[in-house]
Structure formats: C-alpha cells, structure tokens
gemmi code that builds the backbone of each chain (N, CA, C; Angstrom):
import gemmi

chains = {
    "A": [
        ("UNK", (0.826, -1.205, 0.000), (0.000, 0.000, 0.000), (0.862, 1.258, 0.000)),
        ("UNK", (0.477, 2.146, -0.574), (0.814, 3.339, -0.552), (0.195, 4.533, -0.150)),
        ("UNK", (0.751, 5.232, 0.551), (-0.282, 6.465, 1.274), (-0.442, 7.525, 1.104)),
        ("UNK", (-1.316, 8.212, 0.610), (-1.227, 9.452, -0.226), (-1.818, 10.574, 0.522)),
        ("UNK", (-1.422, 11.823, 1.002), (-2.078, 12.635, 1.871), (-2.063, 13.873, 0.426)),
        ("UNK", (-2.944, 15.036, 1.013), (-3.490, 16.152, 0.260), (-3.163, 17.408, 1.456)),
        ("UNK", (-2.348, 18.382, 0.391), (-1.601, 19.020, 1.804), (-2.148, 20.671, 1.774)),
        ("UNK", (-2.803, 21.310, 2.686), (-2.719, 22.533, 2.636), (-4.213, 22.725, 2.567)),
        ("UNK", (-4.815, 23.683, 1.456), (-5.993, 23.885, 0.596), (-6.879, 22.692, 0.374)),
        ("UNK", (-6.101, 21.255, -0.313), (-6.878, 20.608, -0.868), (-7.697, 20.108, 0.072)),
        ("UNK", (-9.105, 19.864, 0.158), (-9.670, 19.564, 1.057), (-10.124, 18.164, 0.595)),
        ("UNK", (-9.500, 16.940, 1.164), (-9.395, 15.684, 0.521), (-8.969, 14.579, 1.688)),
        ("UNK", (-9.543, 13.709, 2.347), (-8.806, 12.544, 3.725), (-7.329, 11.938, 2.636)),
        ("UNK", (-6.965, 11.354, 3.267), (-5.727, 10.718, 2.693), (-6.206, 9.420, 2.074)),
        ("UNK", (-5.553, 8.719, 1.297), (-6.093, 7.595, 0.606), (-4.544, 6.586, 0.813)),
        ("UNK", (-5.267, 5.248, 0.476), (-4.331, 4.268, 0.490), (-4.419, 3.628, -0.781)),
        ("UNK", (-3.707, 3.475, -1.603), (-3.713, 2.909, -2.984), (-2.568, 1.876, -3.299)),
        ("UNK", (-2.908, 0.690, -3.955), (-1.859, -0.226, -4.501), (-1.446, 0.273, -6.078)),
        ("UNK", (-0.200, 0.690, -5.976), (-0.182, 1.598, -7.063), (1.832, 1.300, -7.263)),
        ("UNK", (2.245, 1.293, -8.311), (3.773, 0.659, -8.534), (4.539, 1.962, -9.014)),
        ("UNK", (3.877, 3.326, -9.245), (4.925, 4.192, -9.539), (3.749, 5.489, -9.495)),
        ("UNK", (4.411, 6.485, -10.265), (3.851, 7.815, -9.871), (2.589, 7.874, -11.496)),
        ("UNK", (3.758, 7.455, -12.261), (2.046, 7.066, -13.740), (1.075, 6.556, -12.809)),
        ("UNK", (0.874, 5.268, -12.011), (0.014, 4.587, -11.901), (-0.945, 5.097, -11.164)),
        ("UNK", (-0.475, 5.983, -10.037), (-1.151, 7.015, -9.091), (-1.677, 8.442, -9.868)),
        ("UNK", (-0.911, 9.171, -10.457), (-1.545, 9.848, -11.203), (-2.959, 9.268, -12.465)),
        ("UNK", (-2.584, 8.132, -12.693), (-3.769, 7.974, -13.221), (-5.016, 7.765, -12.492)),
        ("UNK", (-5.085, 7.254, -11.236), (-6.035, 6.825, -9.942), (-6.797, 8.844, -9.744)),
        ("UNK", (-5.484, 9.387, -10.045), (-5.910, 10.426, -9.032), (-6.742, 11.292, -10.102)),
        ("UNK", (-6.591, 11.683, -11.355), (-6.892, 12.272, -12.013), (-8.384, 11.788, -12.545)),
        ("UNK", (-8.930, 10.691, -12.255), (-9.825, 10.492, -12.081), (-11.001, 10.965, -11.569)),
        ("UNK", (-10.096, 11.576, -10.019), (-11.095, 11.986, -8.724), (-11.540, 13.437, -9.154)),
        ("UNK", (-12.482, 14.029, -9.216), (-13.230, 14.728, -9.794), (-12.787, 16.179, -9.098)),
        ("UNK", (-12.674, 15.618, -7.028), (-12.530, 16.877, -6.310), (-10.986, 17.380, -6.379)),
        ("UNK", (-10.243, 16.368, -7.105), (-8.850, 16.828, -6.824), (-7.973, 16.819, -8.281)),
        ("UNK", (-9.291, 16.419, -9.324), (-8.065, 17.241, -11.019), (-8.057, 18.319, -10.990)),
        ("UNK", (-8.946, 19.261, -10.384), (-8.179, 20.565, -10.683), (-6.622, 21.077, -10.253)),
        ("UNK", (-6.453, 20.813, -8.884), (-5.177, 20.974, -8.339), (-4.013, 20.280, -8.982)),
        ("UNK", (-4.212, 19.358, -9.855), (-2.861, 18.260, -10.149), (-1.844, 18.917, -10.853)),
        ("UNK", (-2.111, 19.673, -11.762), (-1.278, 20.316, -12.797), (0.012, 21.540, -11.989)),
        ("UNK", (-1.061, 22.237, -11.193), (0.159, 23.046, -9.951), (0.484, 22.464, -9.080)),
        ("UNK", (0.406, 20.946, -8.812), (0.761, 20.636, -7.712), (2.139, 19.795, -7.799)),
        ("UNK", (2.951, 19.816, -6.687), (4.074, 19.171, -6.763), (4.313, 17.913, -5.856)),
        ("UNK", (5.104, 17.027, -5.893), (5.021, 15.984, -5.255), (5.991, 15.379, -4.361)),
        ("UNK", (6.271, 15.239, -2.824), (7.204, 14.215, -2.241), (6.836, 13.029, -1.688)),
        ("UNK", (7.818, 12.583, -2.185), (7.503, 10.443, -1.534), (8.550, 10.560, -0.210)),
        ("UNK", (7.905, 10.421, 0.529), (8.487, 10.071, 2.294), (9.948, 11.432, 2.606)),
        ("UNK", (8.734, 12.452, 2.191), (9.231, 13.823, 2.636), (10.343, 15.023, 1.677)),
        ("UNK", (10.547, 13.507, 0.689), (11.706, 14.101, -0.484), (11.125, 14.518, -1.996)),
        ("UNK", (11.128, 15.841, -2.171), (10.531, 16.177, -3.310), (11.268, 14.993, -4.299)),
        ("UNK", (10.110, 14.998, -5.448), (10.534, 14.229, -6.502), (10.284, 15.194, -7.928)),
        ("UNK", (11.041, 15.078, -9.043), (10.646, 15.754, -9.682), (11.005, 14.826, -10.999)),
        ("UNK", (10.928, 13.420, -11.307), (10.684, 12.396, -12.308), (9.710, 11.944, -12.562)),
        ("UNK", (8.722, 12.431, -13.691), (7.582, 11.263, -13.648), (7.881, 9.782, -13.580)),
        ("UNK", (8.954, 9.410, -13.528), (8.954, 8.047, -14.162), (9.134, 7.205, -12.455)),
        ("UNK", (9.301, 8.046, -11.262), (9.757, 7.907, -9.943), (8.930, 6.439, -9.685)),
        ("UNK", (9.469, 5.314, -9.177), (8.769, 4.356, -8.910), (8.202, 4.303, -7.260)),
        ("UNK", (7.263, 3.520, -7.356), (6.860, 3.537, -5.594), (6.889, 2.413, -5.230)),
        ("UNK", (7.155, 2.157, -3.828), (7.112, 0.649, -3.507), (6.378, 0.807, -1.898)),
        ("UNK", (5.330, -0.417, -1.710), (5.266, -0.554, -0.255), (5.366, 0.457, 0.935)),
        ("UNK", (4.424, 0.921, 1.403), (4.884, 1.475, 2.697), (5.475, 2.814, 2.185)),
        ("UNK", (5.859, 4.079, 1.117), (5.911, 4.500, 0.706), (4.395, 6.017, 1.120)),
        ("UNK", (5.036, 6.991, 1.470), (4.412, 7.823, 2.152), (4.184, 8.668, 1.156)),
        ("UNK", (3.499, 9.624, -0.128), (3.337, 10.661, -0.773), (2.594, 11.968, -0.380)),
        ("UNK", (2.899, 12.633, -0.652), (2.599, 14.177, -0.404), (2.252, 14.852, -1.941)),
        ("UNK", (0.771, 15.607, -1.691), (0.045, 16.563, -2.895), (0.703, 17.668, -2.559)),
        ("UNK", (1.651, 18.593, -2.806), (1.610, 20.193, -2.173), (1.356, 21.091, -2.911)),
        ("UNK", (0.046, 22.079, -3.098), (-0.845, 22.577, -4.133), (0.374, 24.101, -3.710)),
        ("UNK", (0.312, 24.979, -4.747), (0.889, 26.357, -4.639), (0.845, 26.744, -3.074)),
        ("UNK", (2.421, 27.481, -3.437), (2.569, 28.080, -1.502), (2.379, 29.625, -1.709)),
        ("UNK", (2.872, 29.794, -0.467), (2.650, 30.888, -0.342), (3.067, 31.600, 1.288)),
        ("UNK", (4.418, 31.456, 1.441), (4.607, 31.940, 3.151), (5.108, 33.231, 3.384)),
        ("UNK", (5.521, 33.715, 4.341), (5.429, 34.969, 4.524), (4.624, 35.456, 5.208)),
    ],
    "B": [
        ("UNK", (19.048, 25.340, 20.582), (17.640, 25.924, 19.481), (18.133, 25.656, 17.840)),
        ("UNK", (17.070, 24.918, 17.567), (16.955, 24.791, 16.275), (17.416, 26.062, 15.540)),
        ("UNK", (18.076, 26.379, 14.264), (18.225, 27.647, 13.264), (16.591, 27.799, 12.817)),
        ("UNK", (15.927, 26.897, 12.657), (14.238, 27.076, 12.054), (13.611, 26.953, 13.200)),
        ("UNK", (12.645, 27.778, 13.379), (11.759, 27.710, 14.697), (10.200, 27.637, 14.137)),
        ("UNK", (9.418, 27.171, 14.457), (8.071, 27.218, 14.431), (6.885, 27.700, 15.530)),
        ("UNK", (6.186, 28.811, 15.239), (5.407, 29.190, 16.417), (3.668, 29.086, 16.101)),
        ("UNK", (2.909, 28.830, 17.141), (1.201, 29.366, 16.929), (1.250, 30.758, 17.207)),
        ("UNK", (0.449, 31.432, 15.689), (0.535, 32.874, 16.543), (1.296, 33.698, 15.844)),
        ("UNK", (1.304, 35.032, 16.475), (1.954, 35.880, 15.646), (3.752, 35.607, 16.808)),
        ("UNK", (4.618, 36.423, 15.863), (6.090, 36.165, 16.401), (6.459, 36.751, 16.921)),
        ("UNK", (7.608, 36.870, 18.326), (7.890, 37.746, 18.912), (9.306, 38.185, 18.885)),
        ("UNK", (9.243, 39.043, 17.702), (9.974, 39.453, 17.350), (11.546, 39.770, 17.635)),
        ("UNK", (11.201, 40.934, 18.493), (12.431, 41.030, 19.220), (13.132, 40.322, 20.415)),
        ("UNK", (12.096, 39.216, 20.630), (12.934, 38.494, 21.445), (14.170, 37.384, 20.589)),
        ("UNK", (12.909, 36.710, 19.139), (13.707, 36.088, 18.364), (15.194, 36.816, 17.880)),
        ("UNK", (14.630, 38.461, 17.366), (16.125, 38.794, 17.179), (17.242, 38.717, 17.868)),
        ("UNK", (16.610, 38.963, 18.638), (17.978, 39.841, 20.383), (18.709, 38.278, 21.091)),
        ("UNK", (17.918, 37.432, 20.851), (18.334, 36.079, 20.993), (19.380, 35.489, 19.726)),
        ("UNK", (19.257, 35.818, 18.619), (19.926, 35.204, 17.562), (21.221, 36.408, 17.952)),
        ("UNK", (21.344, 37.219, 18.289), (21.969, 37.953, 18.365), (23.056, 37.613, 19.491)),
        ("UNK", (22.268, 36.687, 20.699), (22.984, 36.950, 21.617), (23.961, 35.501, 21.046)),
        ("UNK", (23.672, 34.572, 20.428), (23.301, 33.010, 20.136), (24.639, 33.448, 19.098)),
        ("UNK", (24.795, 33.991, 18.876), (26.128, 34.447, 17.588), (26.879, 35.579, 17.930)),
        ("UNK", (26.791, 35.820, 19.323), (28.028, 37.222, 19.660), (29.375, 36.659, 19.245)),
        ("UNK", (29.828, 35.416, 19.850), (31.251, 35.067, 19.486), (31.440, 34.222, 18.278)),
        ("UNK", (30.379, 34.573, 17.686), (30.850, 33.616, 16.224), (31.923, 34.260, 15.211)),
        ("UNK", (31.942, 35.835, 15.132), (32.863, 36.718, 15.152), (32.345, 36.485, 13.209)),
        ("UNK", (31.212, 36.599, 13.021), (30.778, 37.317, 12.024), (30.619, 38.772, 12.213)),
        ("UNK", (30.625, 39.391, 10.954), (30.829, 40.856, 10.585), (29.874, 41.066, 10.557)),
        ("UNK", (28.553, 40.496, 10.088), (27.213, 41.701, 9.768), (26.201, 40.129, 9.803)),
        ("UNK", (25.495, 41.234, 10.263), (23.708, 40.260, 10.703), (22.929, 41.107, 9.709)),
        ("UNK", (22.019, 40.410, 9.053), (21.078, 40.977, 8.459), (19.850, 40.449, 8.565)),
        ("UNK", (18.532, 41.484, 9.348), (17.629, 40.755, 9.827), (16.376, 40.656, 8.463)),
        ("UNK", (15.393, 39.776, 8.279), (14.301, 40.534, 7.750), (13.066, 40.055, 8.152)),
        ("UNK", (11.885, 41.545, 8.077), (10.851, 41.241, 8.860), (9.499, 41.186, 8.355)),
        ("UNK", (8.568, 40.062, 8.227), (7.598, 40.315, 7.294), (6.185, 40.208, 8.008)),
        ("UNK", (5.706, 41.545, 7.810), (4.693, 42.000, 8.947), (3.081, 41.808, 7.844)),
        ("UNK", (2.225, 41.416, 8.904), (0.490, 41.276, 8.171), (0.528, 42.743, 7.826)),
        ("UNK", (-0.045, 43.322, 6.587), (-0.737, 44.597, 6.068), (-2.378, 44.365, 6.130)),
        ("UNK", (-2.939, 45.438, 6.195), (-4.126, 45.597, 6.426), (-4.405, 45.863, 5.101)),
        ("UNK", (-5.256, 44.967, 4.465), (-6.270, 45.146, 3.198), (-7.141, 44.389, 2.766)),
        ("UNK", (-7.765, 44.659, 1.889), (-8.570, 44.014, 1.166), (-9.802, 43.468, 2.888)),
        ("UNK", (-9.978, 44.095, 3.796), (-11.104, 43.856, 4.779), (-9.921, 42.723, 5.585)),
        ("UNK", (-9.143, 42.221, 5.686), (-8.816, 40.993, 5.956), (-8.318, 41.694, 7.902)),
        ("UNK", (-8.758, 40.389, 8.855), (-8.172, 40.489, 9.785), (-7.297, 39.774, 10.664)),
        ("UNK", (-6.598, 38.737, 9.726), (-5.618, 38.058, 10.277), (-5.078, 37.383, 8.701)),
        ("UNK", (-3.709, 36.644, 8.630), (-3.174, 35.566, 7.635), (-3.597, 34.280, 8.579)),
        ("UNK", (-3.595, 33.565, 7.729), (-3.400, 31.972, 8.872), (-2.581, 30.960, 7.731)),
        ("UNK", (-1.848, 30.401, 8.064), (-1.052, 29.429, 7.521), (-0.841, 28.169, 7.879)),
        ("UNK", (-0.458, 27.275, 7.254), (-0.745, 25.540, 7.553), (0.759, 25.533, 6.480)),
        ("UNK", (1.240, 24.849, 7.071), (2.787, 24.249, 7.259), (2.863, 22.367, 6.802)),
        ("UNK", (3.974, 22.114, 6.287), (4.477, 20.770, 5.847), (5.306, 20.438, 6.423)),
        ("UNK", (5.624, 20.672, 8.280), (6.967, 20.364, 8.734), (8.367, 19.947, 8.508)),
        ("UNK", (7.784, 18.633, 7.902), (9.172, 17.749, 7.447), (9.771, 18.197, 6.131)),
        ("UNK", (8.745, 18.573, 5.484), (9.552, 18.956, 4.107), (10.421, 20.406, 3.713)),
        ("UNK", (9.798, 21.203, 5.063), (10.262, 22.310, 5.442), (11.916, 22.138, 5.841)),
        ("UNK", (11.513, 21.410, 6.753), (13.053, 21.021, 7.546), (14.051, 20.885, 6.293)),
        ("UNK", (13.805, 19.847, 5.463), (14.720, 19.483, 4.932), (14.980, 20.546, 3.402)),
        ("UNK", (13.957, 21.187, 3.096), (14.047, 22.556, 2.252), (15.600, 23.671, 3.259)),
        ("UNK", (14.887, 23.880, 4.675), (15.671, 24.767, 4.887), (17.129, 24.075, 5.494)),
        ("UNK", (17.265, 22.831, 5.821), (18.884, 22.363, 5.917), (19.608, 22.495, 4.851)),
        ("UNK", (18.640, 22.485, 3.282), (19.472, 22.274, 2.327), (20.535, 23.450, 1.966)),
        ("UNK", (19.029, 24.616, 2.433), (19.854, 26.176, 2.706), (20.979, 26.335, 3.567)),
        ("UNK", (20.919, 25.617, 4.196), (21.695, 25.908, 5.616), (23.778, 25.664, 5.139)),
        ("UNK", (23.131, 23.927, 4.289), (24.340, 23.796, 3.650), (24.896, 24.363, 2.724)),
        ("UNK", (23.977, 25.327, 1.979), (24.402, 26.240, 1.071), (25.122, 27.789, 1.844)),
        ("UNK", (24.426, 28.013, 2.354), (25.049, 28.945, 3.191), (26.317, 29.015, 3.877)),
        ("UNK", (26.892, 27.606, 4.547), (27.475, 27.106, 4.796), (28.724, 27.104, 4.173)),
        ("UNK", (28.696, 27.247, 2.937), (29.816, 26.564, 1.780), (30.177, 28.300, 1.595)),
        ("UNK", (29.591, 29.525, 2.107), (30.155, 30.848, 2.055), (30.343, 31.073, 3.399)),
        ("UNK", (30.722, 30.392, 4.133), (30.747, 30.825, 5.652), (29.792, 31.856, 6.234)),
        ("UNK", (28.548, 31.572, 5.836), (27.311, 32.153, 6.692), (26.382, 31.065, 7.109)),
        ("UNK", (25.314, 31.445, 7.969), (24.513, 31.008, 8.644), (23.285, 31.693, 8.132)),
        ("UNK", (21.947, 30.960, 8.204), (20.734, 31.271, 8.411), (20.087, 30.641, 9.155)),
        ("UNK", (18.610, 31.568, 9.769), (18.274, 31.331, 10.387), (16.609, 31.812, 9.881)),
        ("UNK", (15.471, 31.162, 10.769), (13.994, 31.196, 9.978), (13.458, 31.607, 11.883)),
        ("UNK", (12.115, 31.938, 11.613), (11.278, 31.494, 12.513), (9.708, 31.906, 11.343)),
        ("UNK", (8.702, 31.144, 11.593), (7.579, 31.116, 11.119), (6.771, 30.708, 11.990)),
        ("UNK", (5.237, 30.979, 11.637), (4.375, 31.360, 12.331), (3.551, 30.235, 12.100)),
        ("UNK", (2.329, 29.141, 12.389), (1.409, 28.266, 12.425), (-0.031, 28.861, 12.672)),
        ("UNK", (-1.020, 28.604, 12.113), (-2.218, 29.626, 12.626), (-2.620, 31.114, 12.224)),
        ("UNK", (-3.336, 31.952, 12.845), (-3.446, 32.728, 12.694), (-2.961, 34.060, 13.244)),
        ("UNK", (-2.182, 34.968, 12.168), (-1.763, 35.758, 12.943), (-2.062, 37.203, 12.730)),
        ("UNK", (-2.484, 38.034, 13.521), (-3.418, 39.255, 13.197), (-2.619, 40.209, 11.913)),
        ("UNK", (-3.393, 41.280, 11.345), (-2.771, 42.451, 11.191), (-1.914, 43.097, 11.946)),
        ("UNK", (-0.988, 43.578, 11.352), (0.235, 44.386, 12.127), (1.164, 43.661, 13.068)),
        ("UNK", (0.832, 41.913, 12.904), (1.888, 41.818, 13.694), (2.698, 40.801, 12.455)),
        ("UNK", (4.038, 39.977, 12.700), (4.633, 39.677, 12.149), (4.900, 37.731, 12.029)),
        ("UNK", (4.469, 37.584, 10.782), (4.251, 36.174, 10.531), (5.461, 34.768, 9.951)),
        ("UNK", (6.795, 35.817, 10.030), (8.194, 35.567, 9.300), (8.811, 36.426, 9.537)),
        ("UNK", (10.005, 35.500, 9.909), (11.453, 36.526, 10.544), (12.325, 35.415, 9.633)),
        ("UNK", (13.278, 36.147, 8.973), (14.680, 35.726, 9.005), (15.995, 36.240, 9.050)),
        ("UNK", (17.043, 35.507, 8.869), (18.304, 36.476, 9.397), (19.619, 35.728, 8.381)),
        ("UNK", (20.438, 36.402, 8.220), (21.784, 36.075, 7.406), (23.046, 36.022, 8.376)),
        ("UNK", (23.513, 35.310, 8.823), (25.256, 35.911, 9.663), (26.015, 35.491, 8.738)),
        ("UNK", (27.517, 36.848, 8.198), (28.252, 36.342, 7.404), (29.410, 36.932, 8.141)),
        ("UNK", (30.447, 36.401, 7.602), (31.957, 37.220, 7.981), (31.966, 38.712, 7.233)),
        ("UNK", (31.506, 38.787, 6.127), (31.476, 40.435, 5.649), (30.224, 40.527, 4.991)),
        ("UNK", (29.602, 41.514, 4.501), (28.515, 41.611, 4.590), (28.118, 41.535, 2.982)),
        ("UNK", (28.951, 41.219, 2.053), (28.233, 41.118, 0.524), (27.921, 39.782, 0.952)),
        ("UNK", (28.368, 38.934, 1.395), (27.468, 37.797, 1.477), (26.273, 37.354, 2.223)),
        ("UNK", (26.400, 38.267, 3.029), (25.119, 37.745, 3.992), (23.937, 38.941, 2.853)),
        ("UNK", (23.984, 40.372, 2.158), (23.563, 40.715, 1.432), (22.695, 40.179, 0.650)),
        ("UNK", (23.849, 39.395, -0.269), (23.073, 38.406, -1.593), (22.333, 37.204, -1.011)),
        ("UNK", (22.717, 36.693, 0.166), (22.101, 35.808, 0.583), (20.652, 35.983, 0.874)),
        ("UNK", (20.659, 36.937, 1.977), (19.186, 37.502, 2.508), (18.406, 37.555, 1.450)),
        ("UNK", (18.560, 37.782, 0.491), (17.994, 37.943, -1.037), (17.228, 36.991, -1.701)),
        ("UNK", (18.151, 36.031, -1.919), (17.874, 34.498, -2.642), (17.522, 33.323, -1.429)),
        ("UNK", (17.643, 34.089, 0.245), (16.887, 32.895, 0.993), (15.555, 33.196, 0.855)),
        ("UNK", (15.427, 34.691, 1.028), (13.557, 35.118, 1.249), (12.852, 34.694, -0.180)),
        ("UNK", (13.727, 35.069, -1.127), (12.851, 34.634, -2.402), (12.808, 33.296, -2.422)),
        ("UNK", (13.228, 32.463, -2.466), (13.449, 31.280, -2.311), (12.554, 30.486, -1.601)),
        ("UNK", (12.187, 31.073, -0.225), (11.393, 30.387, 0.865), (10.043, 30.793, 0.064)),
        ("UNK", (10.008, 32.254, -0.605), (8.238, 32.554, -1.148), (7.832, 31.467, -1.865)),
        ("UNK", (9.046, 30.946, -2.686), (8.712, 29.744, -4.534), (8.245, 28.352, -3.898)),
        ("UNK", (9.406, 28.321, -2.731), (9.360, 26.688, -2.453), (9.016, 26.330, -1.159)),
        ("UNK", (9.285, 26.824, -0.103), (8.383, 26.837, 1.179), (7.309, 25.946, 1.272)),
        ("UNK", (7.002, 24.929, 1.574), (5.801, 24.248, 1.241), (4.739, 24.790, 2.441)),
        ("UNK", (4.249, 25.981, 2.201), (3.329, 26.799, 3.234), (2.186, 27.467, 2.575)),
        ("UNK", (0.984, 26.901, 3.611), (0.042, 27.564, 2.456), (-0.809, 28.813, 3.056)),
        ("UNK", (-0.960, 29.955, 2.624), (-1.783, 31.259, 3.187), (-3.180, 30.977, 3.186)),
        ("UNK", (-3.802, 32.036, 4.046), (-5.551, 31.671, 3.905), (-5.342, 33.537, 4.572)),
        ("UNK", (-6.272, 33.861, 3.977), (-6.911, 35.112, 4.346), (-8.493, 34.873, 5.280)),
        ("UNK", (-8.208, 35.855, 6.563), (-8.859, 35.472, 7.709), (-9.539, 36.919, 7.354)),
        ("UNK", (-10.887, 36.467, 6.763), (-12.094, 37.715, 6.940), (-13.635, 36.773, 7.624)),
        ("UNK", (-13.815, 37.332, 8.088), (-14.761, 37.623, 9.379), (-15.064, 36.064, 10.005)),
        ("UNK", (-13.626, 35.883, 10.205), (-13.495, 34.430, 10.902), (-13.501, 33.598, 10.130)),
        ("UNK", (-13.355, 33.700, 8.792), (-13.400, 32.460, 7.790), (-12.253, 32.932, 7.177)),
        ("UNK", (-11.354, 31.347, 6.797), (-10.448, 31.107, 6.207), (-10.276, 30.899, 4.687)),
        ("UNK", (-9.714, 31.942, 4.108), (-9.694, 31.778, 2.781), (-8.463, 31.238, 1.851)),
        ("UNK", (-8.406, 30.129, 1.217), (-6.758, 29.611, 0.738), (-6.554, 31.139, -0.558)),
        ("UNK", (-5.216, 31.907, -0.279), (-4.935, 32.825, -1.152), (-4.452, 32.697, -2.422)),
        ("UNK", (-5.121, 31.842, -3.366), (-4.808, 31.319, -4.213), (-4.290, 32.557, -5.144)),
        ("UNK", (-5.176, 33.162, -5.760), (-4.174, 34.355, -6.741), (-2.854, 34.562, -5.896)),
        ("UNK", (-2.405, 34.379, -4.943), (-1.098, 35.143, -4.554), (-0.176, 33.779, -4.444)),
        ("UNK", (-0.511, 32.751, -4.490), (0.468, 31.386, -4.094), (1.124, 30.965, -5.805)),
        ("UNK", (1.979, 30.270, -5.565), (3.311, 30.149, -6.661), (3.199, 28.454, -6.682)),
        ("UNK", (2.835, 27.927, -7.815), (3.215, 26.205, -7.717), (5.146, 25.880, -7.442)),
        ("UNK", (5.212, 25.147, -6.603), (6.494, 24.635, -6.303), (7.713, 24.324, -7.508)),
        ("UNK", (8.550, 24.083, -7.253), (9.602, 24.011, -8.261), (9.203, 22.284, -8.370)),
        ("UNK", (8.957, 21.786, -9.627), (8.640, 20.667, -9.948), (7.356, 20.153, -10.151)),
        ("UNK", (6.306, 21.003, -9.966), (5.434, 20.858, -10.018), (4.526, 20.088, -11.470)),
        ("UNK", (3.610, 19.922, -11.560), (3.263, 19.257, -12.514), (3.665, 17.921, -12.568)),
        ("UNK", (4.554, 17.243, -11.991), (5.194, 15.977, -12.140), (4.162, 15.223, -12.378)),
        ("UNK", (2.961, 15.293, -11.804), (1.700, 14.124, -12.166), (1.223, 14.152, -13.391)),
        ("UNK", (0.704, 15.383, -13.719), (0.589, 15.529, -15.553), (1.477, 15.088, -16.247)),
        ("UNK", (2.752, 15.120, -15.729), (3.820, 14.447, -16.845), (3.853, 13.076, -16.764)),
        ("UNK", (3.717, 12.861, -15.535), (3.636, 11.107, -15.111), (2.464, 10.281, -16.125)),
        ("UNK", (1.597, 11.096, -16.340), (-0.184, 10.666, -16.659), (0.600, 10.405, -18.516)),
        ("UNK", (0.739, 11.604, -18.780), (1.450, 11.674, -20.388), (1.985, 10.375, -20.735)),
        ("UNK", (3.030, 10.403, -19.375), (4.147, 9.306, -20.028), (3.572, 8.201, -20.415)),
        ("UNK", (2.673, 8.052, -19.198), (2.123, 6.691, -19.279), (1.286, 6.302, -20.663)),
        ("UNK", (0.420, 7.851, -21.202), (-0.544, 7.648, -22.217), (0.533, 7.215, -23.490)),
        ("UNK", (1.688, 7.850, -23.771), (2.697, 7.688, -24.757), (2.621, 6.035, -24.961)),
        ("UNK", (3.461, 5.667, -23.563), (3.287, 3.833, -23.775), (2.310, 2.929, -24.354)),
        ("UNK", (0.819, 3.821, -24.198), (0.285, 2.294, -24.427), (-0.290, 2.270, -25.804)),
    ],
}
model = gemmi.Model(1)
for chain_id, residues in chains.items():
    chain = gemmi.Chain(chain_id)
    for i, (resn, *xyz) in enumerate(residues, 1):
        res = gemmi.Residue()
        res.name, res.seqid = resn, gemmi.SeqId(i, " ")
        for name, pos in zip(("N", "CA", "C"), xyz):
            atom = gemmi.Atom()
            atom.name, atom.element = name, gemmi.Element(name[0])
            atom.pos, atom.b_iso = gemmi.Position(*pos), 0.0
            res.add_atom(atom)
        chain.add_residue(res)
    model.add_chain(chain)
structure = gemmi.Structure()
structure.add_model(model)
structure.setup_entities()
C-alpha cells in the first residue's frame, strides 16, 4: 500500500492505494473529480523528499505528499 | 535551538532577534542581516493563517543551511502556524556572514526562495473564515510531475 495525503488547501482525507509508480497514481488520481483541478500546480514528495521524475517508482509502505501552490510569509 | 523555529501565533519578534543575536556574539561574524515580514491591512482581511508541511520544510531549509554554509554564513527562519493578526509579524529571518556582501546576496535568494518553495500555504482570515490565497500562491519548483507522469504513461500504451 501506498499512502497518499493532500496538503494545505486541498480539502481531501488521505487515501491508500496499490499503485507501482507515480504514472500509476496519477492515473487513480486524475480520475477523482474533487482533486483534477489541483494536479497540474501541484508538486510531489515520496516520504518527505521532493521528486521531480515522472517516471519515480513507488514501492510498499511508501508515504506521498500533494503540495498545491505556496505561499509563506 | 533549532536555526528554524516554528510558532502558533503571531512572532515575537524582538525576542527572536535579540536572541539570535545573543546566540552568535562570538561567532565573530561581521554583519547580521535581519528581515521582517509583517500582516498589512487590506482588502477587509483580519488576520493571515497558515498551515505548514513540517518535514519537508526542515529538509528545504537544511538544504539552505548547507548552502550557506559553503560561504561561511549562517541562516536562520522562525515562522508562524495559525493565525496571525494584522500588524503583527508572521516571518522573521536572518543572514550571519563574515562580511557583509554575502550575507547581502544571501538575505535575497533565501527570502525569495522560501516565497517559490516553502511548502506553506496562506488563507486570508475575513470575518473568521479562512480563505486559501490562491491568486497570490506560486506552484512549487517541480510541479506538474503528475501531468507528466499521466502523459508518459498515455505515450506507452
């Protein structure tokens, strides 16, 4: 399983998905109606470490993070 | 004390400074450079409130730390959790260098830096409701990776 949280804005529970890389999850996710809008600005870390490969594989136990546009200050 | 601090609330300022200050008297850097980023009053609004990514923070701002590092300066953060009124201050940071063009350029490219990639998100606090400040927020450096992920995949099959 893999665990997918929605960080900030997105207003979304976390999900658990059997899913083998970041294609396979992006396709699950883009599905979800409340959360394609955000996908395109959003950026992604697996167990806290930005990733920036689509091709990034996932395995097991594998923690992901949505982080929609910031903004601190 | 951590170089990154995290608070509920608005920040207290001059204690954070006068403390970093005291926290680096004998480090026998040349110049401190503070900066201070205070709530403005507009648009009706009566507080910011912000929601934070801890861990990814941490390791955003160590990466700084080691960059900084490699010019013989230091940085340092404190940020705010929650809501924090008008007029008071929701972000502090600071530069220590041995001479001061570096702590200069630094202060520069840390604050901009923390605006792009910071994984922190704003909400505008009008009449007790929280608003995410979307016209003013910046997608992260890498962003899109899922659209590209989705592509790749459509290419393959």
């Amino acid at each position: 399983m893999v665990k997918v949280e929605f960080l900030g804005p997105i207003a979304r529970e976390p999900m658990e998905l059997e899913v083998a890389s970041l294609a396979e999850l992006s396709k699950v996710l883009f599905e979800e109606e409340s959360i394609r809008p955000w996908l395109e600005k959003c950026a992604v870390a697996v167990n806290d470490v930005m990733v920036k490969d689509p091709n990034h594989p996932l395995k097991e136990g594998d923690r992901v993070s949505i982080l929609p546009p910031v903004c601190g200050g | 004390m951590s170089d990154m601090e995290l608070y509920e609330g608005p920040l207290n300022v001059k204690e954070i400074f006068g403390r970093w200050l005291d926290e680096e008297a004998e480090s026998n850097y040349g110049a401190y450079i503070p900066f201070v980023g205070t709530i403005r009053a507009e648009d009706g609004i009566e507080a910011l409130s912000f929601d934070i990514y801890e861990p990814v923070l941490r390791n955003w701002f160590d990466a700084w730390q080691a960059k900084a590092a490699e010019r013989g300066a230091r940085v340092k953060m404190a940020h705010s959790v929650g809501d924090v009124p008008v007029h008071t201050s929701s972000y502090v940071a600071a530069v220590f260098s041995p001479r001061r063009r570096v702590a200069l350029e630094l202060i520069e490219e840390f604050v901009e830096d923390f605006k792009a990639n910071a994984p922190i998100w704003k909400y505008d606090v009008v009449e007790g409701r929280r608003i995410y400040a979307e016209d003013r927020s910046t997608p992260m450096e890498g962003a899109g990776v899922l659209a590209d992920a989705k592509l790749g995949m459509r290419n393959e099959e």
